[in-house]
BADOVEX-957608 format. One line per 2 residues: number of its first residue (from 1); their letters; for each residue x, y negated, z of N, C-alpha, C. Coordinates in steps of 0.05 Angstrom, whole numbers, plus 5000, padded with zeros to 4 digits. Layout:
BADOVEX-957608
NUM) a) X,Y,Z,X,Y,Z,X,Y,Z ~ ...;
END
This chain:
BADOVEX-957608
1) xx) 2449,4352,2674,2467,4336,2691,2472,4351,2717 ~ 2498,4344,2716,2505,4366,2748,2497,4349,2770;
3) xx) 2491,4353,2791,2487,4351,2817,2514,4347,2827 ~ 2522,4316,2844,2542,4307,2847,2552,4314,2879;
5) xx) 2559,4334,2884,2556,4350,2917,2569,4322,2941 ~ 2592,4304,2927,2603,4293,2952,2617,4266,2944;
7) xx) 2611,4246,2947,2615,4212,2939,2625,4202,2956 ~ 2652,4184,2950,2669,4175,2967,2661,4146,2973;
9) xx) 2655,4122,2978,2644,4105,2970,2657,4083,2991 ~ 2667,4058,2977,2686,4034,2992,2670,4017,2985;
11) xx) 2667,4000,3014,2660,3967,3005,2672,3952,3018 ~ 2658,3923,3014,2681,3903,3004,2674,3892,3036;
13) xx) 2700,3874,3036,2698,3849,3051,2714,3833,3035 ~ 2708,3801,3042,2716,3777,3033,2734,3762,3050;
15) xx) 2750,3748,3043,2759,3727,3046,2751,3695,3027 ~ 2728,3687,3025,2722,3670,3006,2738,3641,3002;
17) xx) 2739,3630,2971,2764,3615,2976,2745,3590,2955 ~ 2732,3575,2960,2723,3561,2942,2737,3551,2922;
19) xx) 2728,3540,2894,2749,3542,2870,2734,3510,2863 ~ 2747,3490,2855,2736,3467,2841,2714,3473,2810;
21) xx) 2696,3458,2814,2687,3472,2794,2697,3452,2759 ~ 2698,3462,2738,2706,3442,2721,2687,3441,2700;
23) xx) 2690,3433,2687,2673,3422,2671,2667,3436,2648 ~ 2646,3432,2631,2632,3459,2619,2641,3458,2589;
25) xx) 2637,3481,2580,2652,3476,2558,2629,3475,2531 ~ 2631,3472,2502,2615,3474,2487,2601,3494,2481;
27) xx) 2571,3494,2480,2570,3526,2469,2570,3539,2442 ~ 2567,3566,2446,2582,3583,2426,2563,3602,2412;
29) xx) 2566,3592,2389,2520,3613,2374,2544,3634,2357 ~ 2524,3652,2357,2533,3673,2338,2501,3684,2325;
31) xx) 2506,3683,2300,2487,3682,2284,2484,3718,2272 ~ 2457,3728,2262,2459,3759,2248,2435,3755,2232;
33) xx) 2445,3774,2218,2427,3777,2190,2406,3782,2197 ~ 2406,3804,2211,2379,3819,2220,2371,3805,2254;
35) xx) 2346,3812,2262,2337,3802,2274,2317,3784,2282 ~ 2300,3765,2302,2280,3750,2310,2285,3738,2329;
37) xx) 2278,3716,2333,2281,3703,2361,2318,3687,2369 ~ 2316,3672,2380,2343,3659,2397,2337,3666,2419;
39) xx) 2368,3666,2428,2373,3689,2467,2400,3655,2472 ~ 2394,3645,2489,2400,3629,2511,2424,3644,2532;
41) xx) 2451,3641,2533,2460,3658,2559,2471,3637,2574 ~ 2479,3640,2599,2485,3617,2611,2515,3635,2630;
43) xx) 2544,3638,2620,2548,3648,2642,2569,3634,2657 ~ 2563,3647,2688,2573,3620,2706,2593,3639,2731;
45) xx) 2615,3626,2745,2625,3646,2768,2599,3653,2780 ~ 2612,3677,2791,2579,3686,2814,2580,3675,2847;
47) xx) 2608,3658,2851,2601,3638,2864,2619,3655,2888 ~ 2638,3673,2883,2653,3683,2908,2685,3680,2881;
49) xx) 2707,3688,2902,2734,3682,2900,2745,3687,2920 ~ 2766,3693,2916,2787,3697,2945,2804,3720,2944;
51) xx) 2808,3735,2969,2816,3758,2983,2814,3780,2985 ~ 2810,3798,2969,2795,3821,2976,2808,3846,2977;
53) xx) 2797,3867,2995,2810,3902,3005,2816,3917,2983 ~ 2825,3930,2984,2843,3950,2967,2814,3975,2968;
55) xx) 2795,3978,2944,2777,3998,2952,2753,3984,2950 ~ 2756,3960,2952,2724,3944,2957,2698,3944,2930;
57) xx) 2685,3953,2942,2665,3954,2917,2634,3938,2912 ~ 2617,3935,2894,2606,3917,2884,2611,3885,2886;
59) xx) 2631,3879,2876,2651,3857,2876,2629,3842,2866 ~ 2614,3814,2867,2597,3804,2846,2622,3779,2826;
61) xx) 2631,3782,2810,2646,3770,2792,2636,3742,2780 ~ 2613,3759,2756,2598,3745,2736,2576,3736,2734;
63) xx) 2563,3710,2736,2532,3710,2730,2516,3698,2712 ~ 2505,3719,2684,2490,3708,2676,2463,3703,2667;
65) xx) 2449,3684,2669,2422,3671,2662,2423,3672,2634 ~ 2398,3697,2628,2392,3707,2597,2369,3688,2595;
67) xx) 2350,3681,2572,2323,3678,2573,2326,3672,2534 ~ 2298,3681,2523,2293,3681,2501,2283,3651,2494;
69) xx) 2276,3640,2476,2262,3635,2468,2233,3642,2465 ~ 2209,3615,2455,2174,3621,2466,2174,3630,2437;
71) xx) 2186,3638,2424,2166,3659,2404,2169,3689,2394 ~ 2190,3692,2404,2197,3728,2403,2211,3742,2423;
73) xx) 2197,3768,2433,2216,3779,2459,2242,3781,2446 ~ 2251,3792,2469,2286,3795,2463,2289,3826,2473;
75) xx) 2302,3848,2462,2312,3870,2469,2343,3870,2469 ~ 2352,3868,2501,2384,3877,2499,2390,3901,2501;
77) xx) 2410,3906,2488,2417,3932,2478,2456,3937,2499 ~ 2455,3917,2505,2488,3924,2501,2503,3890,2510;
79) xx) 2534,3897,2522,2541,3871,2533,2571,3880,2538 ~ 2599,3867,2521,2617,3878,2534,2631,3859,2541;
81) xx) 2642,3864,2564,2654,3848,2581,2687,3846,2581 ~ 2705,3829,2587,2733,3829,2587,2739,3823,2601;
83) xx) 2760,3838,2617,2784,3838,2637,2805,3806,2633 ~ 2805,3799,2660,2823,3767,2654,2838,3775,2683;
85) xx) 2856,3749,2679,2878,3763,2704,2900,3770,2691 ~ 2917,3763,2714,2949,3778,2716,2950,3807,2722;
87) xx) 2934,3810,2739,2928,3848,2733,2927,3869,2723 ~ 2925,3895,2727,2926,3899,2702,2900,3919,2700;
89) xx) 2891,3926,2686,2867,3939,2689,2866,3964,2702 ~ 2879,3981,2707,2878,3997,2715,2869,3992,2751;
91) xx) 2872,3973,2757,2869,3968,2789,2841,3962,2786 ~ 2821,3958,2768,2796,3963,2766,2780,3983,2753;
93) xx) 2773,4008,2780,2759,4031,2774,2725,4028,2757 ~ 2714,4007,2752,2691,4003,2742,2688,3975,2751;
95) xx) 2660,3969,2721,2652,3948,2727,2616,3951,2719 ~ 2603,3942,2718,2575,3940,2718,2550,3925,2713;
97) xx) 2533,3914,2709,2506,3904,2721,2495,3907,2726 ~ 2485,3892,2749,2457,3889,2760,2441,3863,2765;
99) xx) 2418,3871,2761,2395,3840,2767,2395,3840,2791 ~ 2413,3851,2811,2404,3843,2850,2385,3866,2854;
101) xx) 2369,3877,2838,2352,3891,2851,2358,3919,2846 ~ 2368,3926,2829,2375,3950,2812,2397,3950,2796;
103) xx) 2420,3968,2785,2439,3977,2771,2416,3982,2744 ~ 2441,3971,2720,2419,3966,2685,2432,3980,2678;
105) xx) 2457,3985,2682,2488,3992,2665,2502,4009,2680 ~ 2509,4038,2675,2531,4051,2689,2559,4038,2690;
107) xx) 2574,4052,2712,2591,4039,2717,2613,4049,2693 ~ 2623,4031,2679,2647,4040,2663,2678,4023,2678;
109) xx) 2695,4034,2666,2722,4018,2664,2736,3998,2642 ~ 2753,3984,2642,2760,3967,2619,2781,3986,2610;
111) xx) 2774,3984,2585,2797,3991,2567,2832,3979,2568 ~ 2850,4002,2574,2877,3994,2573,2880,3966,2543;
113) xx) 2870,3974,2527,2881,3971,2503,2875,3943,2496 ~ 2847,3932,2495,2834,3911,2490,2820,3892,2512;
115) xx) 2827,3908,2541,2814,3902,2572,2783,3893,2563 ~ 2776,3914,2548,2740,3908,2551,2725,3936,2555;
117) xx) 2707,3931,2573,2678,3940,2577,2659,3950,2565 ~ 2651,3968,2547,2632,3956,2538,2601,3974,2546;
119) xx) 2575,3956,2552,2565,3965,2573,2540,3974,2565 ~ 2524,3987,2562,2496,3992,2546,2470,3998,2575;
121) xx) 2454,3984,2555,2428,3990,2580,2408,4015,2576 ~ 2411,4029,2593,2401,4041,2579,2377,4054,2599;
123) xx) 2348,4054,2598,2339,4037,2560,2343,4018,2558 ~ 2342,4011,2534,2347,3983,2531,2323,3961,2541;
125) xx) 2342,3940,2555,2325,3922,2572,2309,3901,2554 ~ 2278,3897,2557,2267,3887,2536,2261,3855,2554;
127) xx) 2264,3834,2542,2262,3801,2557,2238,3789,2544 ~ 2212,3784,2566,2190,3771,2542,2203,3742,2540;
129) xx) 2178,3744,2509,2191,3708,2498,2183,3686,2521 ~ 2190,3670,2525,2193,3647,2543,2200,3655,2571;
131) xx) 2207,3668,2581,2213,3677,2609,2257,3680,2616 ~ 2262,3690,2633,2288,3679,2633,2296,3710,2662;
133) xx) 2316,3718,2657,2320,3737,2673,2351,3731,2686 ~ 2363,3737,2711,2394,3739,2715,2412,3762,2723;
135) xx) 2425,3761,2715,2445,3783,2728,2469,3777,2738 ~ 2477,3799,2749,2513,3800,2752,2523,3819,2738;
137) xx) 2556,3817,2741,2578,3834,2730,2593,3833,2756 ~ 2588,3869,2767,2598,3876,2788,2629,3888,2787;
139) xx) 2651,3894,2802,2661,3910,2800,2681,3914,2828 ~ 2692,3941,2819,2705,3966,2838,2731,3958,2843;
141) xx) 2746,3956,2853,2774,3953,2866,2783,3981,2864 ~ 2808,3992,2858,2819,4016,2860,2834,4010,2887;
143) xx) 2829,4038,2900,2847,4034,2933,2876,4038,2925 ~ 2878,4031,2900,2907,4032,2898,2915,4015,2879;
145) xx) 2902,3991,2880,2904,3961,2861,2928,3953,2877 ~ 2947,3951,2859,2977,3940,2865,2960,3910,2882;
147) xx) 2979,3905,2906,2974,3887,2925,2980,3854,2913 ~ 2963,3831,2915,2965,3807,2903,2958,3812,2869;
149) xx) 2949,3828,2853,2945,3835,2844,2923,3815,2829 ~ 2914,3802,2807,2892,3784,2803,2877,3788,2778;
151) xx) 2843,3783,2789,2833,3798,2770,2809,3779,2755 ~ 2802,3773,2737,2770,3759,2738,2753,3777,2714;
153) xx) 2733,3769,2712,2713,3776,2684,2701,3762,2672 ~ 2703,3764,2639,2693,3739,2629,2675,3753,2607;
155) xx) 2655,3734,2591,2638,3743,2570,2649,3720,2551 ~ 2664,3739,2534,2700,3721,2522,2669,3705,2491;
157) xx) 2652,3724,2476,2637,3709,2451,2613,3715,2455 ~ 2606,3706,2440,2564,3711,2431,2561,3731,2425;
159) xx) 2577,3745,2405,2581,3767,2386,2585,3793,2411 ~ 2593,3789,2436,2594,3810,2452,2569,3811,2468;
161) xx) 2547,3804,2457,2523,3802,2466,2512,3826,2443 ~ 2501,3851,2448,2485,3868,2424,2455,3868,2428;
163) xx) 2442,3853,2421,2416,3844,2424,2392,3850,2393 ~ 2372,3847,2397,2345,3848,2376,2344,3815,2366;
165) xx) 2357,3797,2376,2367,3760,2373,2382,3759,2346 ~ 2362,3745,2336,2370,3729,2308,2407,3712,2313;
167) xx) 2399,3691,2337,2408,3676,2339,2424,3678,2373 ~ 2441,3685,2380,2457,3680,2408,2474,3655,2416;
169) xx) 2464,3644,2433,2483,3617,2441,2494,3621,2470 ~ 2514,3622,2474,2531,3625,2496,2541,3596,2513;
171) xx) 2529,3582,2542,2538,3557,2546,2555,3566,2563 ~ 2584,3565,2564,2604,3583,2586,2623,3558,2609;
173) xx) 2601,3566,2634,2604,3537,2650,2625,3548,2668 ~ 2651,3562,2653,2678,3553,2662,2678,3583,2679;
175) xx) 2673,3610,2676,2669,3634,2689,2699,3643,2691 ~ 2713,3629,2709,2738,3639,2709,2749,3653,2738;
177) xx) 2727,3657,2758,2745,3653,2788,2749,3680,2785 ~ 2785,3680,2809,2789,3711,2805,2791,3720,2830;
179) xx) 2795,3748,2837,2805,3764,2863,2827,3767,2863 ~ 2835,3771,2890,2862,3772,2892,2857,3795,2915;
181) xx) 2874,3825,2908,2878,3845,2916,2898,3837,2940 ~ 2882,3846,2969,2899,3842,2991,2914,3868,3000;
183) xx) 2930,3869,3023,2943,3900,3032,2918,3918,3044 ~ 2904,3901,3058,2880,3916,3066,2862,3947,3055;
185) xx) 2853,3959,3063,2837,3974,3057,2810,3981,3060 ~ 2799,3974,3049,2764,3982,3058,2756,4004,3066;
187) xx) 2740,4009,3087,2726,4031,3089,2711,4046,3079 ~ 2702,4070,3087,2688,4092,3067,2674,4106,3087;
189) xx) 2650,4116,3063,2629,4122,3072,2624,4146,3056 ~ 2632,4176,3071,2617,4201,3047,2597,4207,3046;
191) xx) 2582,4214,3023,2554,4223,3015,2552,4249,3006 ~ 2536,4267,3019,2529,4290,3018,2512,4296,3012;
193) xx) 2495,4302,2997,2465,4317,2996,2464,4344,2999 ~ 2445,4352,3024,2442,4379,3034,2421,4398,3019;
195) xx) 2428,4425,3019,2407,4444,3019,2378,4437,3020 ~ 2358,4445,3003,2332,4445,3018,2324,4462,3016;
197) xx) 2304,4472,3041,2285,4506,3041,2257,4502,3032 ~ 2251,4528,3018,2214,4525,3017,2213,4503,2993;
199) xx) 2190,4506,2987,2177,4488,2967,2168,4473,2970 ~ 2160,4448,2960,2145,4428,2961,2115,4430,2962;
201) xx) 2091,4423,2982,2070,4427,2980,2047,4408,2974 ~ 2033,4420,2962,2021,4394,2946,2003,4386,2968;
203) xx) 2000,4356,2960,1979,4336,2982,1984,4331,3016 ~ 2009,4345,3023,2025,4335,3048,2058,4320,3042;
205) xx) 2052,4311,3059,2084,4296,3064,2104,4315,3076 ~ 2124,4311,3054,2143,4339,3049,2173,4320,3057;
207) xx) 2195,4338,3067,2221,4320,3056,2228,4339,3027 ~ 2239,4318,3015,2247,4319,2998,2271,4315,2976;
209) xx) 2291,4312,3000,2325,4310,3003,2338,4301,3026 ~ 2355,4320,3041,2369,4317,3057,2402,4306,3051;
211) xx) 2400,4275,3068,2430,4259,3057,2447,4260,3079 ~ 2463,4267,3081,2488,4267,3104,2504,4239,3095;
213) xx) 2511,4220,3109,2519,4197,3108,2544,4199,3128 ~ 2575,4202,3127,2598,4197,3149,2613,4169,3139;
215) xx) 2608,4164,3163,2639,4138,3164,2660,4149,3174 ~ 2682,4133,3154,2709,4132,3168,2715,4113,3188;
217) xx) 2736,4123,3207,2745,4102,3227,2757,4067,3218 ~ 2754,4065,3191,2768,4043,3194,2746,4017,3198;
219) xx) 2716,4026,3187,2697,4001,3200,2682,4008,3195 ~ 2653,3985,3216,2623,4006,3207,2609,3990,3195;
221) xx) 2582,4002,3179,2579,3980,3163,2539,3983,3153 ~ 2532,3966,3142,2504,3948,3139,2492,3966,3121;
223) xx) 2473,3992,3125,2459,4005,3100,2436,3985,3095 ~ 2442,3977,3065,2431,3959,3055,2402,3974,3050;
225) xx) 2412,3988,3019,2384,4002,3005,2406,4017,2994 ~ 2379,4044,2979,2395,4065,2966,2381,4071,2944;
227) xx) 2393,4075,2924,2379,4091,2900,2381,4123,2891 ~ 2356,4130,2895,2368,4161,2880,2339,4171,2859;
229) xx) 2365,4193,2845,2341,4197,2813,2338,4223,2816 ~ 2318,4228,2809,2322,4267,2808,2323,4273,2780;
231) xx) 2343,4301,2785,2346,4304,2760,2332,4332,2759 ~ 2313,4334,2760,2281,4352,2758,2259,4341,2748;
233) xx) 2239,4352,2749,2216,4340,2734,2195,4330,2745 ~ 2194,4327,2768,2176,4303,2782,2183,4281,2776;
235) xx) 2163,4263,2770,2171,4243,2770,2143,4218,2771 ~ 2156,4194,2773,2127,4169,2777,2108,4178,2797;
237) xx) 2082,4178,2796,2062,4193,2818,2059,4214,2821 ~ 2087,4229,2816,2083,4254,2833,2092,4260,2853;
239) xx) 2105,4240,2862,2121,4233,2889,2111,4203,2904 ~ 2096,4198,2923,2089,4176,2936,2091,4175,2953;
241) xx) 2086,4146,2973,2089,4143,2998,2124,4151,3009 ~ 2142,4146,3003,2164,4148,3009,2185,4135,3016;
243) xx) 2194,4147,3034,2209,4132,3069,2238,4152,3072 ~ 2252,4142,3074,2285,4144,3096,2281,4159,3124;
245) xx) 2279,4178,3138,2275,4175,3161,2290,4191,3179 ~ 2301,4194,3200,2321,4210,3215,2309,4230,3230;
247) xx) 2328,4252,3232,2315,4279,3237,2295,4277,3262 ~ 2297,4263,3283,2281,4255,3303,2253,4245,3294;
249) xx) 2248,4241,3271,2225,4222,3261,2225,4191,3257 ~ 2242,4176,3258,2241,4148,3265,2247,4140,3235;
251) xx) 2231,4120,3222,2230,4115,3199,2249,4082,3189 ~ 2269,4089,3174,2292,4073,3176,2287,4050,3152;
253) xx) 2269,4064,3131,2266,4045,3110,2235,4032,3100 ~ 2231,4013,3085,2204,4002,3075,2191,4033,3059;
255) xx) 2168,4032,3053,2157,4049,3043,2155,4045,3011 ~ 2171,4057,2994,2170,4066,2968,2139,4076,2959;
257) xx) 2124,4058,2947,2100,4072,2935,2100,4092,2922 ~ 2122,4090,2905,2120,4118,2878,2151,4112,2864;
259) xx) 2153,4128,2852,2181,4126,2838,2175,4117,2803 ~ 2189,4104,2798,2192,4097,2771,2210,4112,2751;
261) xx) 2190,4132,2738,2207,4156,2726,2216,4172,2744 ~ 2242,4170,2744,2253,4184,2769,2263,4176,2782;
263) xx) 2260,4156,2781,2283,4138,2804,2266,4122,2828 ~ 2281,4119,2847,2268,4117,2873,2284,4094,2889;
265) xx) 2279,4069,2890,2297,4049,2917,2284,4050,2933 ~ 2298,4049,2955,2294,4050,2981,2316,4034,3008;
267) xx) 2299,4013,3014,2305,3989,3029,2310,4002,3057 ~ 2327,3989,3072,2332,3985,3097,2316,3973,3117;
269) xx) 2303,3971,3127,2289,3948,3143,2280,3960,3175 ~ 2301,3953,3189,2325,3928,3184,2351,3941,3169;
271) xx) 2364,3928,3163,2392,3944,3162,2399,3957,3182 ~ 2408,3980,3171,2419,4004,3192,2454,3999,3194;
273) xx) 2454,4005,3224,2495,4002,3230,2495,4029,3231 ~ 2514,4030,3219,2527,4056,3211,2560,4060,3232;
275) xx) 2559,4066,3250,2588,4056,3263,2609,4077,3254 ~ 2636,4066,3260,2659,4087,3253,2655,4111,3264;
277) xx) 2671,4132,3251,2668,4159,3256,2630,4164,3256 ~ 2624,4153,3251,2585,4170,3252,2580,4184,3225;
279) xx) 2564,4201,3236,2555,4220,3213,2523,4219,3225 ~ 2505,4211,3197,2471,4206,3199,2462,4227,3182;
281) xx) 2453,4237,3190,2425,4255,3175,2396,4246,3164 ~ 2391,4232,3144,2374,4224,3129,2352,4246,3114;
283) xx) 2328,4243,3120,2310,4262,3108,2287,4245,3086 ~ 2294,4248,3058,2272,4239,3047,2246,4250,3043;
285) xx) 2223,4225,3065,2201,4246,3058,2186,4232,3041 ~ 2158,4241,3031,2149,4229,3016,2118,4256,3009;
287) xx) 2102,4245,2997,2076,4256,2988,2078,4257,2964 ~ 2074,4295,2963,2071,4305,2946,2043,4307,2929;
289) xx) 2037,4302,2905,2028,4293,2889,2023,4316,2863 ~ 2046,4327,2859,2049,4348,2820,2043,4368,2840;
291) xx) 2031,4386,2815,2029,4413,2827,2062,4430,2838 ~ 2055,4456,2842,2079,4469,2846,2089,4475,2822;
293) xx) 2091,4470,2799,2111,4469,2785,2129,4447,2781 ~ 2123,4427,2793,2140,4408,2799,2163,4404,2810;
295) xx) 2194,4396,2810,2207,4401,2818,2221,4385,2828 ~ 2239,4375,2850,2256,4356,2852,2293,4369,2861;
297) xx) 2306,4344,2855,2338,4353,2865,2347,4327,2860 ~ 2344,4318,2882,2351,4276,2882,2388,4280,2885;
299) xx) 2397,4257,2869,2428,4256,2868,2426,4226,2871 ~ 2453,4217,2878,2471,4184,2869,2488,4181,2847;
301) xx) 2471,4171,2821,2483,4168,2805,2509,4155,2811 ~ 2514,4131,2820,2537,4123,2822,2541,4112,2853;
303) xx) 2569,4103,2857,2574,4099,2890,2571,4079,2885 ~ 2563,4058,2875,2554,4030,2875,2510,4041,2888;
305) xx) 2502,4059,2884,2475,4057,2882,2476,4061,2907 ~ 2492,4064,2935,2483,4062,2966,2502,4032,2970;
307) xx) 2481,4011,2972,2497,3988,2979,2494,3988,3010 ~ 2512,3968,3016,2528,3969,3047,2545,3940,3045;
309) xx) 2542,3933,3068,2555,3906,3077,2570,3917,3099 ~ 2603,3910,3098,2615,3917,3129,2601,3898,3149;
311) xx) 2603,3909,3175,2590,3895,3198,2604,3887,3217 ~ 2601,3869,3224,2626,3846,3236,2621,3848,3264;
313) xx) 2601,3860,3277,2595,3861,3302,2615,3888,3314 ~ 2595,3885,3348,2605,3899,3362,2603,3932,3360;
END
């Protein structure tokens, strides 16, 4: 995997427009030969609608409440989603999931042809029996989504559920609200990952990726959290204790115990303002752990994995 040198990255603002809610409709089983267990989905708006920038990204659309049944886990494999709206697909550069805490699903686009999705976990996400998990279905605005433009996402059958489930029942409580593409434009935020010198040393706290973060003039905005994976061979406890921190020393995020595989979140706390025109220098440090043959080279899989809220202040 190549090393992604420079990410352009838009987020959203709202205009929220509340929608009546209506009434629910019957649900919908889809039955398979193969398989164990019944999977429960529940999907519902994600509870926004309205107005939104030309560019805006992690849109939350869709929300659904999975949960198995108490006698066999559930392994999802896969979930494709369909484009609704007067729109046309092309004004949406990707769409996604996530449980709120983490991205499950890379970001894909809908198909011209059939306006579907289709989204794989990968690995595949395993659900124990009796427990109940939620997500969303995120998506991207193209900064060049024809203006008034309207868009929603729906989970159209059961059968677009690809699961280890005998049995899928779909209760679909009316997932229709849509966006409406304003003239506006969202702001952007480039991502850089810098050079690093020297090696990593075992049993001190090393940095271990340098992130250049610039805003554009048009607004500044809320570093939420960030995700990044290395695509080297350290990984889990061979990287611990790890923090966000600016070249001065001042430490910007919660402390990451260890990375999971390779992948690493990393919280804000508090949220950082990022103001127009600024450019931040971020140093990941962290305790080194693997010997020196260990290696790292942290990237952003996708521009959804640095979330950001615009900031309404001064």
């Amino acid at each position: 995997m190549n090393l992604i040198p420079s990410l352009l990255l838009a987020f959203q603002i709202f205009d929220f427009i509340p929608r009546p809610v209506t009434a629910e409709k019957l649900p919908e089983t889809h039955f398979s030969e193969k398989g164990q267990g019944v999977l429960d989905i529940v999907a519902r708006p994600a509870g926004m609608a309205g107005s939104v920038p030309r560019g805006a990204t992690n849109i939350p659309m869709l929300r659904l409440d999975i949960s198995p049944d108490c006698e066999n886990d559930i392994t999802l494999e896969g979930i494709t989603l369909t484009h609704t709206g007067l729109g046309s697909v092309s004004d949406i550069e990707g769409v996604f999931l996530s449980t709120g805490q983490r991205r499950v699903t890379r970001v894909l686009g809908f198909d011209s042809g059939d306006k579907k999705a289709r989204l794989r976990f990968s690995p595949p996400m395993k659900i124990p029996k009796c427990s109940a998990i939620s997500m969303q279905a995120m998506i991207n605005l193209s900064p060049d989504a024809k203006v008034a433009s309207e868009h929603g996402v729906n989970l159209k059958s059961a059968s677009d559920i690809q699961s280890t489930a005998k049995s899928i029942k779909i209760s679909d409580r009316d997932p229709s609200e849509r966006i409406i593409a304003n003239p506006k434009q969202a702001g952007t935020i480039t991502v850089n990952f810098l050079p690093l010198y020297g090696r990593l040393r075992y049993g001190r706290i090393e940095t271990a990726a340098r992130i250049k973060l610039s805003a554009d003039n048009k607004s500044a905005h809320l570093l939420k959290k960030i995700t990044l994976i290395n695509q080297e061979d350290a990984r889990d406890m061979n990287l611990t204790d790890m923090t966000l921190q600016t070249r001065s020393g001042t430490v910007l995020t919660r402390t990451a115990q260890r990375m999971h595989g390779k992948t690493v979140t990393l919280e804000f706390n508090p949220s950082y303002i990022l103001r127009r025109n600024e450019t931040l220098i971020l140093l990941l440090k962290a305790r080194v752990n693997g010997g020196p043959q260990r290696k790292v080279n942290f990237y952003l899989e996708e521009k959804n994995d640095l979330e950001t809220r615009i900031y309404q202040g001064n």
